[in-house]
N, C-alpha and C positions, 0 to 999 in steps of 0.2 A: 721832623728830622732830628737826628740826634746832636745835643749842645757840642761845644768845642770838647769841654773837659768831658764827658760820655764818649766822646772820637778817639780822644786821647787815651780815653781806659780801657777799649777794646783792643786798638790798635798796639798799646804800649804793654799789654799783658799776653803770655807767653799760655798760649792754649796748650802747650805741650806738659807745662812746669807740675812737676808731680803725680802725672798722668792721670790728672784728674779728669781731662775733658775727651770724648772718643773724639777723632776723624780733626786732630790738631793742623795739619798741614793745611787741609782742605780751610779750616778755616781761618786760619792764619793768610793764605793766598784770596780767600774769595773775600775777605775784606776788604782789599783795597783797589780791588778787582771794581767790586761793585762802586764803590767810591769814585773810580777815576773814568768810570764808563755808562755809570748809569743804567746798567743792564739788570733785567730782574734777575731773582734769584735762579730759577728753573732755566732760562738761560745761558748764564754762565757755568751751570752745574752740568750743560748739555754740549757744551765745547767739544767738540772733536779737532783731529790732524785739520779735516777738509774745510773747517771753518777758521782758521788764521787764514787771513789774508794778507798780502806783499804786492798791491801795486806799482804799475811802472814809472818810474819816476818819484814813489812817494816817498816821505820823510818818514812816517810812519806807520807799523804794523796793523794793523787793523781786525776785528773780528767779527764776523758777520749769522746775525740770526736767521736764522732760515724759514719755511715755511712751517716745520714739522714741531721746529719750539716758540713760535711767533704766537704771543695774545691773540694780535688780531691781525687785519690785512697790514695797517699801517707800521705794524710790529718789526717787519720784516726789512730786515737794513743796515749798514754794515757803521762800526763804530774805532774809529783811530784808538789807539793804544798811547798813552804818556810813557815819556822814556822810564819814569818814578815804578811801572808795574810792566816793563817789557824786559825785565830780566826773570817774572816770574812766568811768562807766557813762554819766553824761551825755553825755561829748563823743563815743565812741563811738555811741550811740543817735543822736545828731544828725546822726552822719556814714551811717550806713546808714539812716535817714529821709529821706537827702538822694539815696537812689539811687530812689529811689520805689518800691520792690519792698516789699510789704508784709511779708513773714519775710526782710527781709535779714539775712546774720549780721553781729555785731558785731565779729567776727574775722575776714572773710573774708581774710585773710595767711594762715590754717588751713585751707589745702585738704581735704579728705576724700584721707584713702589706705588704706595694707593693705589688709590682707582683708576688713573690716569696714567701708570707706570711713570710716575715723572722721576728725572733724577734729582730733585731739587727737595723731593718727597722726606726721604731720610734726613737730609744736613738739616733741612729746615727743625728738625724736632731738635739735633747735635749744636746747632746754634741758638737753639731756644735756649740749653741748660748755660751753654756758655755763658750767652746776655746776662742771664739772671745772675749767674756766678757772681762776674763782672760790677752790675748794676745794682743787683738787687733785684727781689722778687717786684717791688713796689715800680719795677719799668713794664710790667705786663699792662698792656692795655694802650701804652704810650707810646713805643718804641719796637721795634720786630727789624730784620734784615732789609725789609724793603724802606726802613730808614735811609739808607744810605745814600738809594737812589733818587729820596727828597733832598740830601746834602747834595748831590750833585744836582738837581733843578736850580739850589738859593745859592750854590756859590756863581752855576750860569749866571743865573740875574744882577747875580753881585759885580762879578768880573763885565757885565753891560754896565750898569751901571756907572765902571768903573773907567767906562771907555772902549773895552772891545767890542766893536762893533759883530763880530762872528761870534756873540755868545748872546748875539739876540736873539727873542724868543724863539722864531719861527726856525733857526738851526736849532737851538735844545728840544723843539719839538721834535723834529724830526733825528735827530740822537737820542733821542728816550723813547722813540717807536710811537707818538704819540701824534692822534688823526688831529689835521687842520683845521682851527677853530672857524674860517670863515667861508666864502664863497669866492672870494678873489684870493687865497693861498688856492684851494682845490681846484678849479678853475680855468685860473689865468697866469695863475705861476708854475715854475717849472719844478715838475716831481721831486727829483737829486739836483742838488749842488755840487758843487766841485768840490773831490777831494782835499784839497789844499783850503776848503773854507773850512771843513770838520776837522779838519787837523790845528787850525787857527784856532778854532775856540775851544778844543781839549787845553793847547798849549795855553793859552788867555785865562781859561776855566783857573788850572792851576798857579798860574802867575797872578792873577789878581783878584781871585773870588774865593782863595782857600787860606785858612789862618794859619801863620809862619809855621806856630805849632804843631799845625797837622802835617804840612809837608814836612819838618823834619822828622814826624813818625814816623811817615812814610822813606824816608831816605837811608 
């Protein structure tokens, strides 16, 4: 995963600043996108209108991966939104609700490419140069986007650790789309949780597993 001060330098540096870096918004938002949800890259690159979700009753917004950008089977599953990155889901949503196409993406600056047409295809090379910018070349081999989504497994553990009981493993398992290590999770427990536990340990996650630092970058 990437250290604090590396969090800090991605985060606190302006992808836009002298227009040195292409597709600055995109990664400006998908930074802390992936941070606070743990979602791989291809992913969130793959966000449409039809994938925020707004349950009844719930605190929070939520977004859900579907079949068609899911890894794998266990891939597929919907992940709460922290208030810290729900002003950038909204403005986003507003802006592909305003093209009238019912599954517009939220990214469309993320063309589909490769082999696989994925839209995560392109940024991923626009966040390479970034990182490096950033980091330095000497972060190749160490560090890449799916960093983030390691910060979000160690702050999990941390905020358990820390006492919140809803950032224990077997929810971060299943928030990070990741299959059940045993034969009594698959089994003999129940698929889904209640919404209100994954909104527990988004909220927990960042209350007591993230360093003061990085939330106020985020704020």
């Amino acid at each position: 995963e990437f250290s604090e001060d590396e969090l800090l330098a991605l985060l606190q540096t302006d992808p836009d600043a002298g227009k040195r870096w292409a597709w600055g918004q995109a990664i400006r938002d998908l930074m802390p996108l992936a941070l606070l949800t743990g979602a791989r890259e291809n992913e969130l690159c793959s966000l449409t209108v039809d994938k925020v979700v707004q349950l009844s009753g719930a605190e929070l917004l939520g977004i859900a991966v579907l079949e068609e950008d899911a890894k794998t089977a266990s891939s597929i599953r919907r992940v709460p939104l922290h208030p810290l990155v729900r002003p950038i889901i909204e403005r986003r949503l507003a802006a592909a609700r305003a093209t009238g196409e019912p599954d517009a993406p939220l990214f469309p600056e993320c063309k589909p490419g490769g082999p696989a047409e994925k839209r995560g295809y392109y940024f991923s090379k626009r966040f390479t140069e970034f990182r490096r910018d950033v980091l330095g070349a000497e972060s190749d081999g160490l560090v890449t986007f799916h960093s983030f989504r390691k910060c979000f497994g160690t702050f999990m553990r941390r905020a358990a650790v820390a006492g919140v009981s809803e950032c224990q493993l077997s929810v971060a398992q299943k928030l990070m789309g990741h299959k059940p290590q045993t034969i009594t999770e698959t089994t003999y427990m129940e698929a889904e949780m209640p919404w209100k536990v994954y909104e527990a340990a988004i909220l927990g996650m960042v209350d007591k597993g993230m360093p003061e630092g990085v939330i106020e970058a985020l704020t």
